[in-house]
ZAGUNU-414249 format. One record per residue: z, x, y negated of N, C-alpha, C in turn. Coordinates in pm, 1 decimal. Layout:
+----------+----------+----------+----------+----------+----------+----------+----------+----------+
|       nz |       nx |       ny |      caz |      cax |      cay |       cz |       cx |       cy |
+----------+----------+----------+----------+----------+----------+----------+----------+----------+
|        Z |        X |        Y |        Z |        X |        Y |        Z |        X |        Y |
...
+----------+----------+----------+----------+----------+----------+----------+----------+----------+
# end
This chain:
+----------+----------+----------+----------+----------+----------+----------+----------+----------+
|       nz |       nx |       ny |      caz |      cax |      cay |       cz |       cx |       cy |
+----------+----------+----------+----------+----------+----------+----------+----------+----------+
|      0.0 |     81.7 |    118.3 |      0.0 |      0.0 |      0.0 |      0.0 |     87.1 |   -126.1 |
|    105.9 |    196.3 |    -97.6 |     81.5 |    270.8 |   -197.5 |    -59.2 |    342.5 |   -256.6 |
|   -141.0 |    380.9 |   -130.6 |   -220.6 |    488.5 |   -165.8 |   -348.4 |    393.2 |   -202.9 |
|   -362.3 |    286.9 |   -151.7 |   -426.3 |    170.9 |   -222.8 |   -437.0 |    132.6 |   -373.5 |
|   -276.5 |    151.3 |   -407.7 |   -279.4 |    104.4 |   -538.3 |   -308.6 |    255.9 |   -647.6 |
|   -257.3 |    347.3 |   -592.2 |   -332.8 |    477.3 |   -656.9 |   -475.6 |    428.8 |   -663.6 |
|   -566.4 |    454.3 |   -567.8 |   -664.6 |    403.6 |   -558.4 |   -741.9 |    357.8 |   -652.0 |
|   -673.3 |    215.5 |   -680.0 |   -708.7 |    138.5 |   -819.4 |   -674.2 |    196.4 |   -928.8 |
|   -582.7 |    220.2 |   -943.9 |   -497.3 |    328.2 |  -1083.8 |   -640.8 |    400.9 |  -1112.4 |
|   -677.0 |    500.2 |  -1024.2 |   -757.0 |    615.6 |  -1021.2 |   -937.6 |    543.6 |  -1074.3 |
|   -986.5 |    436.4 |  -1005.7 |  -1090.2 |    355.8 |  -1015.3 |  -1104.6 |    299.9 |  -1149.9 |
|   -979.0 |    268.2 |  -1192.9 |   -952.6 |    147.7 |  -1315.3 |  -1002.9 |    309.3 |  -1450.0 |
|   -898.8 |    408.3 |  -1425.6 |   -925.8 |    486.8 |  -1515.4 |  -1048.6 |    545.4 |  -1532.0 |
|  -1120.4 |    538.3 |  -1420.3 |  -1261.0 |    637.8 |  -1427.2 |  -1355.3 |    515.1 |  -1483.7 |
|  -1353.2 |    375.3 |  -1406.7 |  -1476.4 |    303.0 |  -1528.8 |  -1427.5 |    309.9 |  -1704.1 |
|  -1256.5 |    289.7 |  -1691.3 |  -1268.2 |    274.5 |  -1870.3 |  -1296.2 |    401.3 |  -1933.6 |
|  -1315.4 |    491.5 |  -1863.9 |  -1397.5 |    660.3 |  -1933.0 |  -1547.4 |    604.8 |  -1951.7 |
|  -1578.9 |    533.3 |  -1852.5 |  -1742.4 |    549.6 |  -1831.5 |  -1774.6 |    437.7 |  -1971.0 |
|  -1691.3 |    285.3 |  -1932.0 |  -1715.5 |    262.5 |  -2063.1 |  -1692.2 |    311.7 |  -2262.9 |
|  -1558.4 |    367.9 |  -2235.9 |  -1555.0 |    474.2 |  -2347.1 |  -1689.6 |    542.0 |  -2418.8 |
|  -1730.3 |    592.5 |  -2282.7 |  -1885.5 |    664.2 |  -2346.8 |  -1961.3 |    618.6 |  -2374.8 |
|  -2007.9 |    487.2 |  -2295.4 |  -2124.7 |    402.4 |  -2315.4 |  -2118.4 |    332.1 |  -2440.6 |
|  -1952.9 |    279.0 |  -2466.3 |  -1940.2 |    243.8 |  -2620.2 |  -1994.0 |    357.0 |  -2736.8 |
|  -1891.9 |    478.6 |  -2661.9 |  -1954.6 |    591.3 |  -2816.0 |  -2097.2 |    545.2 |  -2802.5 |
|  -2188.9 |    588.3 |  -2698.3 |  -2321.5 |    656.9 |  -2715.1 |  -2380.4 |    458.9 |  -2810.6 |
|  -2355.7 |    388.0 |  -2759.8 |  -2446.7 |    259.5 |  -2847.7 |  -2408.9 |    324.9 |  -3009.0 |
|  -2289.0 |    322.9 |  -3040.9 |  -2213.6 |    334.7 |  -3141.4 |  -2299.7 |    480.6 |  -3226.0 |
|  -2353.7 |    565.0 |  -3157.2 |  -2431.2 |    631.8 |  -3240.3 |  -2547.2 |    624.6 |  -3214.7 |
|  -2595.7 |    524.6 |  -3123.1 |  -2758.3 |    521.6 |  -3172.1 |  -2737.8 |    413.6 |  -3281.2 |
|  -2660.3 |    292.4 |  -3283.2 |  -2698.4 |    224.2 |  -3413.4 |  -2653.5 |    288.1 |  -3511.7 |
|  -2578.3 |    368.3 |  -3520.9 |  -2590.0 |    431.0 |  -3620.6 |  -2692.2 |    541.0 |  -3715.8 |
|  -2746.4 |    572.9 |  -3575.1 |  -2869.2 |    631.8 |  -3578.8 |  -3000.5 |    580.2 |  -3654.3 |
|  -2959.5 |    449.5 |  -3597.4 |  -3134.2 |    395.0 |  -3553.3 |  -3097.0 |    292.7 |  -3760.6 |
|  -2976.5 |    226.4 |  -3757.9 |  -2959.3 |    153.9 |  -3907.4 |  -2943.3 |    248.9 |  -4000.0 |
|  -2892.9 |    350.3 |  -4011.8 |  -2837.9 |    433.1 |  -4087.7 |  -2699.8 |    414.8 |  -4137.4 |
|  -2648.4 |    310.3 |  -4070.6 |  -2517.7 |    262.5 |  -4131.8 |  -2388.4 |    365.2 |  -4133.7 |
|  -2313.9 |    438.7 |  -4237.4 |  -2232.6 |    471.3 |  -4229.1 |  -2155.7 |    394.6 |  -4113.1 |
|  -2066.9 |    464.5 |  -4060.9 |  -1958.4 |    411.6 |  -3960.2 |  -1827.4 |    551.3 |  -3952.7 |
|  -1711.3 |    472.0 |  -3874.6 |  -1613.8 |    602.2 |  -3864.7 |  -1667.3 |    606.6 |  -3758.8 |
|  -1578.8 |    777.8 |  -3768.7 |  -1551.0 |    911.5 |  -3674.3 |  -1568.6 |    766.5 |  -3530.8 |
|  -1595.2 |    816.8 |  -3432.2 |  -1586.4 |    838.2 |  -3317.8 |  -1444.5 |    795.0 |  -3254.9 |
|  -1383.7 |    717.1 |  -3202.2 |  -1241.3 |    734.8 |  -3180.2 |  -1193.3 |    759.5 |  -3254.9 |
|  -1206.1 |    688.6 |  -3389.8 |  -1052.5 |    694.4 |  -3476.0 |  -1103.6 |    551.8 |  -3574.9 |
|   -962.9 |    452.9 |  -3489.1 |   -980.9 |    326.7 |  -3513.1 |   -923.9 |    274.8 |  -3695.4 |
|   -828.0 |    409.6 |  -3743.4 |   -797.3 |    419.9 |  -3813.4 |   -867.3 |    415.4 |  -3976.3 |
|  -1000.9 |    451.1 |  -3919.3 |  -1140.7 |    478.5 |  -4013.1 |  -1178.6 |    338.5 |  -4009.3 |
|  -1159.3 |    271.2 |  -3933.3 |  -1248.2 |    146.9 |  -3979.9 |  -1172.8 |     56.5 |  -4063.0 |
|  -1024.1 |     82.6 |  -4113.5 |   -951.1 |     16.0 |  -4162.5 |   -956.2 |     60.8 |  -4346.5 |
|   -989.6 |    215.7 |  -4373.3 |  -1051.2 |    216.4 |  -4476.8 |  -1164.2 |    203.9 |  -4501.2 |
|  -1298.1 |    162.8 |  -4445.2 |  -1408.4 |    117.9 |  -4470.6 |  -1394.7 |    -59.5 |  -4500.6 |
|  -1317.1 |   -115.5 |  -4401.8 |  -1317.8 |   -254.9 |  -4474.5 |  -1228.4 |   -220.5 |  -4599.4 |
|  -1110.1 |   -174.8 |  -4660.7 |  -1081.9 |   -199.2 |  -4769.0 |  -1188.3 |   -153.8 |  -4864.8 |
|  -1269.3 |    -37.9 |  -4836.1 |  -1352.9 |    -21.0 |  -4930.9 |  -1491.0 |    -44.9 |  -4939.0 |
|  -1478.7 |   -164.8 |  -4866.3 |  -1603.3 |   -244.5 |  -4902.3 |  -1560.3 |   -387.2 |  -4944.6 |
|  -1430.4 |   -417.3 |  -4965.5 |  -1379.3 |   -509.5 |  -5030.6 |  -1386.9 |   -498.0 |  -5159.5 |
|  -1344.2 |   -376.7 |  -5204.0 |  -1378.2 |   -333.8 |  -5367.8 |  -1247.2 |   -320.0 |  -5439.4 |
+----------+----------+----------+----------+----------+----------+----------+----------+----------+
# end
């Protein structure tokens, strides 16, 4: 039971890497492809001064 639930532990962590990346990589082709400024990469922190400063 145990080595089962490792198992999953181990499974669960390797797709949310795979999606991690697949998010970055969209995340810089539209950025690419619109030209849209966007934050850094993993830092959720950046998107919180872009909405204030596009509030004005």
């Amino acid at each position: 039971m145990v080595a089962a639930l490792e198992r999953d532990v181990s499974e669960h962590r390797l797709r949310r890497l795979q999606l991690q990346r697949s998010n970055e990589a969209l995340r810089e082709m539209l950025r690419a492809h619109h030209g849209v400024p966007g934050p850094p990469v993993g830092n959720p922190s950046a998107l919180v001064g872009l909405r204030r400063d596009s509030i004005g």
